[in-house]
C-alpha positions as CSV (number, residue, x, y, z in Angstrom):
1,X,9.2,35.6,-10.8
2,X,8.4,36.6,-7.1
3,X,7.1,33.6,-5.1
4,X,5.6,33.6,-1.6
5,X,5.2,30.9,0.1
6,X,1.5,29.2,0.9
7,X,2.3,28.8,4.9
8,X,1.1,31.6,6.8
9,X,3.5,30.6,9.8
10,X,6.2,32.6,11.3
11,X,8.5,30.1,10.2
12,X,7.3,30.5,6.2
13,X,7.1,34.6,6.7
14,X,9.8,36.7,4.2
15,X,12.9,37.8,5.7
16,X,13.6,41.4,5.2
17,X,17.5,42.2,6.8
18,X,20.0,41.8,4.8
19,X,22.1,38.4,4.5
20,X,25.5,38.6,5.6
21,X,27.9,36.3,3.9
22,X,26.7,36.0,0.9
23,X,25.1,37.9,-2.5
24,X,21.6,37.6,-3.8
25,X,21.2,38.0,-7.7
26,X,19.0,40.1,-9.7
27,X,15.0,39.2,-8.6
28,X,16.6,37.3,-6.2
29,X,14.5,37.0,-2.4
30,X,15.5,35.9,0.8
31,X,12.2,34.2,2.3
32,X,14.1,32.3,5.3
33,X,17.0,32.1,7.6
34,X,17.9,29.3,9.7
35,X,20.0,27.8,12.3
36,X,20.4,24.4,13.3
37,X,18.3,23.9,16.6
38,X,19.1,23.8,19.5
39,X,19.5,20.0,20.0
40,X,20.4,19.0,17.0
41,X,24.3,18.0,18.2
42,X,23.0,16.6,21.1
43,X,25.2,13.5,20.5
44,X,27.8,15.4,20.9
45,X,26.7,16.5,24.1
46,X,25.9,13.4,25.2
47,X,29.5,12.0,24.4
48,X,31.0,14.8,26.6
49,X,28.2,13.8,29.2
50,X,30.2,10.7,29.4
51,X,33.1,11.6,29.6
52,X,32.2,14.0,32.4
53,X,30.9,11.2,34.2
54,X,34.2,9.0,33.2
55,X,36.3,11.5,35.1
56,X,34.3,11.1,38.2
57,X,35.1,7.3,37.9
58,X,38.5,7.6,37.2
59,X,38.7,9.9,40.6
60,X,37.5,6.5,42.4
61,X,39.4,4.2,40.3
62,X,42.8,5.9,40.4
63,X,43.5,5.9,44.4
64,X,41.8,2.1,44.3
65,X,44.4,1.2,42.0
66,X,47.4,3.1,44.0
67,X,46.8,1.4,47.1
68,X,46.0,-2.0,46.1
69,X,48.8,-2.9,43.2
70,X,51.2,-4.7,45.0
71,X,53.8,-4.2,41.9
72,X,55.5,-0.6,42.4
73,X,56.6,-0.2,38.6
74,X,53.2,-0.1,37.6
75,X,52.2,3.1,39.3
76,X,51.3,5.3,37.3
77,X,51.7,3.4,33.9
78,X,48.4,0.9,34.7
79,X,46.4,4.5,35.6
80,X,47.6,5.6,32.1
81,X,46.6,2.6,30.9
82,X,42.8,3.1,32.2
83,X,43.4,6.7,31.2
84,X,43.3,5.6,27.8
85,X,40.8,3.3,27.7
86,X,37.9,5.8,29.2
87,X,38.9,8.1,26.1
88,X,39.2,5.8,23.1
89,X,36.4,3.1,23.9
90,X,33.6,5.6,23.5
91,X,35.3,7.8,20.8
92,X,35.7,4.8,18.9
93,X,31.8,3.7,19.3
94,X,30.9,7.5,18.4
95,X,33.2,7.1,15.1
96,X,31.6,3.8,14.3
97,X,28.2,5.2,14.6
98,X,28.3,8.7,13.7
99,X,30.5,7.7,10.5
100,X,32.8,10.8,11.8
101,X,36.7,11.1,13.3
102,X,36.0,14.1,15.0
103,X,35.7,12.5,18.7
104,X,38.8,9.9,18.0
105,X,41.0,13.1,17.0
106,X,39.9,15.0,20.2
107,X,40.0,12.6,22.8
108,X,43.6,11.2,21.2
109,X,44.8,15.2,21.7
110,X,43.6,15.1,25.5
111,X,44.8,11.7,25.9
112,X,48.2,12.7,24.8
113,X,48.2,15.8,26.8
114,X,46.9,13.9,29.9
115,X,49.9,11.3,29.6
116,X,52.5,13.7,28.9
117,X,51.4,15.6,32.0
118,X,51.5,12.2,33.7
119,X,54.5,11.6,33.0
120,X,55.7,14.7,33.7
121,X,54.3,15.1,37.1
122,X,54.7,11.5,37.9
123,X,50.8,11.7,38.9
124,X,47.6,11.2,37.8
125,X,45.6,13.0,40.4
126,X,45.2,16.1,37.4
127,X,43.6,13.9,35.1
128,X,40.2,13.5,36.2
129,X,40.4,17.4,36.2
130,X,41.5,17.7,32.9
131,X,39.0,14.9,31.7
132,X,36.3,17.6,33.1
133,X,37.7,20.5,32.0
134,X,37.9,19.2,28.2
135,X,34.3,17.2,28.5
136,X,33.1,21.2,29.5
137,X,34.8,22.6,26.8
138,X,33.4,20.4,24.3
139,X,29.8,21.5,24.8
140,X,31.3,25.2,24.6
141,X,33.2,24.2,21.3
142,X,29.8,22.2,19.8
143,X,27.6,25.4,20.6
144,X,29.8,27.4,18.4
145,X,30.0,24.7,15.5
146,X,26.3,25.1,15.7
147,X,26.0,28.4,15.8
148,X,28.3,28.7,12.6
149,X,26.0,27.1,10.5
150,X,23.5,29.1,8.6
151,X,21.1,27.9,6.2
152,X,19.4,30.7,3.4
153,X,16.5,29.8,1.3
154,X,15.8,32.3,-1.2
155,X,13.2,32.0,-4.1
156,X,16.1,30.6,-6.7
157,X,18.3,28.8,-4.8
158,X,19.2,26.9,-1.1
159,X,22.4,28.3,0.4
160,X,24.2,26.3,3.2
161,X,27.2,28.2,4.8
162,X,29.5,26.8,7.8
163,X,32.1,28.3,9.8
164,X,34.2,26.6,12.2
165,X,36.7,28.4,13.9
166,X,39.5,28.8,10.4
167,X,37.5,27.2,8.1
168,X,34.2,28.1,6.2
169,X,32.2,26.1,3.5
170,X,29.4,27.3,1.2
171,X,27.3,25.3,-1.1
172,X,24.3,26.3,-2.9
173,X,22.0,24.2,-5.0
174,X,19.5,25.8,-7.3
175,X,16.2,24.2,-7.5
176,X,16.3,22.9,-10.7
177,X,19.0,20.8,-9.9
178,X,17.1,19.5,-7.2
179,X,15.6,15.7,-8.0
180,X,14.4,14.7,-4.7
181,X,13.9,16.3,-1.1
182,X,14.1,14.0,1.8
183,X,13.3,15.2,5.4
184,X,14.3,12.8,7.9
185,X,13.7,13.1,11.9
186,X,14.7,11.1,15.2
187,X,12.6,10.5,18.4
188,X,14.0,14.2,20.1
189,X,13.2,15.5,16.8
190,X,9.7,14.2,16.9
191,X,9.2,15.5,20.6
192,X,10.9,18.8,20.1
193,X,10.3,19.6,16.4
194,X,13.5,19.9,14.4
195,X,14.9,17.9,11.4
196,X,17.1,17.6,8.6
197,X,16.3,18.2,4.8
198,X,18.6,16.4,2.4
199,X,17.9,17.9,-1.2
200,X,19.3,15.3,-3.4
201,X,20.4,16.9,-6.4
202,X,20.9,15.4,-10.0
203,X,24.3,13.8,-10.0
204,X,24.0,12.5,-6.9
205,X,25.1,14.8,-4.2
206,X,23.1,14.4,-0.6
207,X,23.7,10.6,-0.8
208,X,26.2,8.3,0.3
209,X,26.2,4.4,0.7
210,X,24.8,1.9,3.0
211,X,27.6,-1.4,3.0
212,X,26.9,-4.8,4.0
213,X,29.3,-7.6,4.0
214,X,30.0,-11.1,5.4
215,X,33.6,-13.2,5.1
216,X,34.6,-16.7,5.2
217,X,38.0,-17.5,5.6
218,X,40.1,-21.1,6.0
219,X,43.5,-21.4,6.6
220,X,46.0,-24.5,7.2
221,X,49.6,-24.9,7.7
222,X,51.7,-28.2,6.7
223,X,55.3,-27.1,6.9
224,X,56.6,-25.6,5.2
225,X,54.0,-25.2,3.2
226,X,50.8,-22.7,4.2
227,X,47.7,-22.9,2.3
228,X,44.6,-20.2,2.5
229,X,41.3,-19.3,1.0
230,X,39.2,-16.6,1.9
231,X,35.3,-15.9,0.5
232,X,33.9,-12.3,1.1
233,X,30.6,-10.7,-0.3
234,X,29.0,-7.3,-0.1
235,X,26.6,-5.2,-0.9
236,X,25.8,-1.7,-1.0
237,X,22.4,0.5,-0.9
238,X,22.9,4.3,-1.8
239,X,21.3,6.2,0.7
240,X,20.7,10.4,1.3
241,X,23.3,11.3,3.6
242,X,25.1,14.3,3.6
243,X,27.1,16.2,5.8
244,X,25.9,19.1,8.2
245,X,27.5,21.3,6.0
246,X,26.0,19.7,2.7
247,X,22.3,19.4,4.3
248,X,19.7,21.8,6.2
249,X,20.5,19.9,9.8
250,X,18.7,19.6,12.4
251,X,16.3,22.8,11.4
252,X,13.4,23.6,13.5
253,X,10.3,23.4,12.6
254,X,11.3,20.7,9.7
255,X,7.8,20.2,8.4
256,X,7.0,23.6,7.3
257,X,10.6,24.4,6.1
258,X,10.4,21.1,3.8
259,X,6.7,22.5,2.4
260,X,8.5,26.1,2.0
261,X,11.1,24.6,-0.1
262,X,8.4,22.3,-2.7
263,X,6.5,25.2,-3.4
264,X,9.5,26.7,-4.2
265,X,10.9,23.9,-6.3
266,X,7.6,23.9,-8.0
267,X,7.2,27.7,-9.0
268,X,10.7,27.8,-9.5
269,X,10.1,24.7,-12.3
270,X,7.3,26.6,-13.7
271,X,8.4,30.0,-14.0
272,X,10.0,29.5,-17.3
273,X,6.6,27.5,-19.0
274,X,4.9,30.6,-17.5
275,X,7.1,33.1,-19.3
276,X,7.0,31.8,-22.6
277,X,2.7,31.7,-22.4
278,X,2.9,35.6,-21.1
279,X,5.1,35.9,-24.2
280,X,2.8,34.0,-26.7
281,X,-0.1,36.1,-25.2
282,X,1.9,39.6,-25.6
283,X,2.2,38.2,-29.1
284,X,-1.1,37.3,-30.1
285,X,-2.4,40.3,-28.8
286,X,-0.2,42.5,-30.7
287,X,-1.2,40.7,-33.9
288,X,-4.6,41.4,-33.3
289,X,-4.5,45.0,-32.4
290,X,-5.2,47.2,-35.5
291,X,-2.4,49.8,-36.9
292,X,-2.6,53.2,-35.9
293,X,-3.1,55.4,-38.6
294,X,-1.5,58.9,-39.1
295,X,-3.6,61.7,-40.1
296,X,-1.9,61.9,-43.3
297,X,-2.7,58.6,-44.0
298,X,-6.5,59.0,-43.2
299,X,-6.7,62.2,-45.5
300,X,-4.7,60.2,-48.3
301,X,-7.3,57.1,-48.6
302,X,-10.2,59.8,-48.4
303,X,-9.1,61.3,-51.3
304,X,-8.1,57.8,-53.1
305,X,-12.3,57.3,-52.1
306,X,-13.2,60.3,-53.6
């Protein structure tokens, strides 16, 4: 069953090159193509924003420090020291936030390189450099990531393919399977039109879960004797959330996509109720169509009549 879709948008119009990466089936059409927009890592951006500007502190903070310890032992340990700290405190915060360990494990890898170097050298005059130079690398690295995700909606199914630099993930979900779509956008999305569509399917895919907890906890010590008691409660909301890889992230123009993919859902729903009535028609209208008599036959019952 060929569906078009109702939008008469560029965004809703049928793709007609050829998909690469992957194999459409038999009645099977490509209607859209996407690519994340844009903006849609722009956190990521923003995190190496930071750090670009961290390395033009540390170019202030590392001669202040040099000059003014009074303790020769400490030079250049206590620069390490604030090394460190500009990396992990806001790759920590980005973990915590973005639920992700990607910036921890890339500022730990230029930390270590950026101490070892240190160490090396015996200065820290190259690490404000090498800050920059990895802060400018990661938007080059992030552009890539976005670029290797693809997102394919055909009339049967959603395909979501990533890949990133070895790796490569493909999913696809077939709209039956589908229970609930959820679009979801933030305050750039709103100005700039992008999004991301989570299609929850039936057992539970697109969601993930939303903890809350509080503790209470009492301890004493009467030697040599130690006595605690601890109280903690939580609870937890299951929420979509999916990965970028898992989801159609940060797609622009998120509105008309997410109406592209209902109709779709719903035609794809109905085409088997729609088959079996165009069956029960062809049926019924074969019973009442009349046999087609040979002339043999016609000459045989006029001489039965005669």
């Amino acid at each position: 069953m060929s569906v078009q879709p109702k939008s008469s948008s560029d965004v809703s119009r049928p793709i007609t090159a050829s998909p690469r990466g992957i194999v459409l089936g038999k009645d099977e059409e490509l209607k859209l193509l996407l690519h994340p927009h844009p903006l849609a890592f722009w956190k990521y951006d923003a995190l190496a924003a930071v750090y670009l500007v961290s390395a033009g502190l540390l170019m202030l903070i590392f001669p202040f420090l040099q000059t003014n310890v009074p303790v020769a032992f400490a030079v250049p340990y206590l620069q390490l020291g604030v090394w460190w700290l500009f990396l992990i405190i806001p790759s920590i915060i980005a973990g915590l936030l973005w639920v992700t360990k990607q910036p921890l494990v890339y500022s730990g890898s230029v930390g270590v390189i950026g101490t070892v170097l240190g160490l090396w050298t015996s200065s820290v005059s190259t690490l404000p450099v090498l800050l920059a130079a990895s802060s400018l690398l990661a938007i080059v690295l992030v552009e890539f990531y976005r670029r290797g995700h693809r997102y394919f909606i055909t009339n049967h199914r959603l395909i979501v393919s990533k890949r990133a630099f070895a790796s490569s993930t493909i999913r696809e979900t077939y709209y039956d399977r589908i229970s609930d779509l959820v679009m979801s956008q933030g305050i750039l999305g709103r100005i700039f039109d992008f999004g991301t569509i989570i299609p929850v399917s039936q057992a539970g895919l697109g969601t993930g879960q939303d903890l809350a907890g509080a503790g209470v906890g009492l301890a004493g010590s009467k030697r040599p004797v130690t006595v605690g008691a601890g109280v903690f409660g939580a609870k937890g909301t299951t929420m979509p959330r999916a990965a970028t890889y898992y989801s159609l992230y940060g797609v622009p123009k998120v509105k008309e996509v997410h109406t592209l993919i209902s109709d779709l859902i719903q035609s794809y729903s109905e085409a088997p109720v729609l088959n079996k009535i165009e069956k029960l028609m062809e049926q019924n209208q074969d019973s009442k169509t009349p046999p087609v008599q040979t002339k043999q036959e016609v000459q045989e019952e006029k001489i039965a009549e005669a």
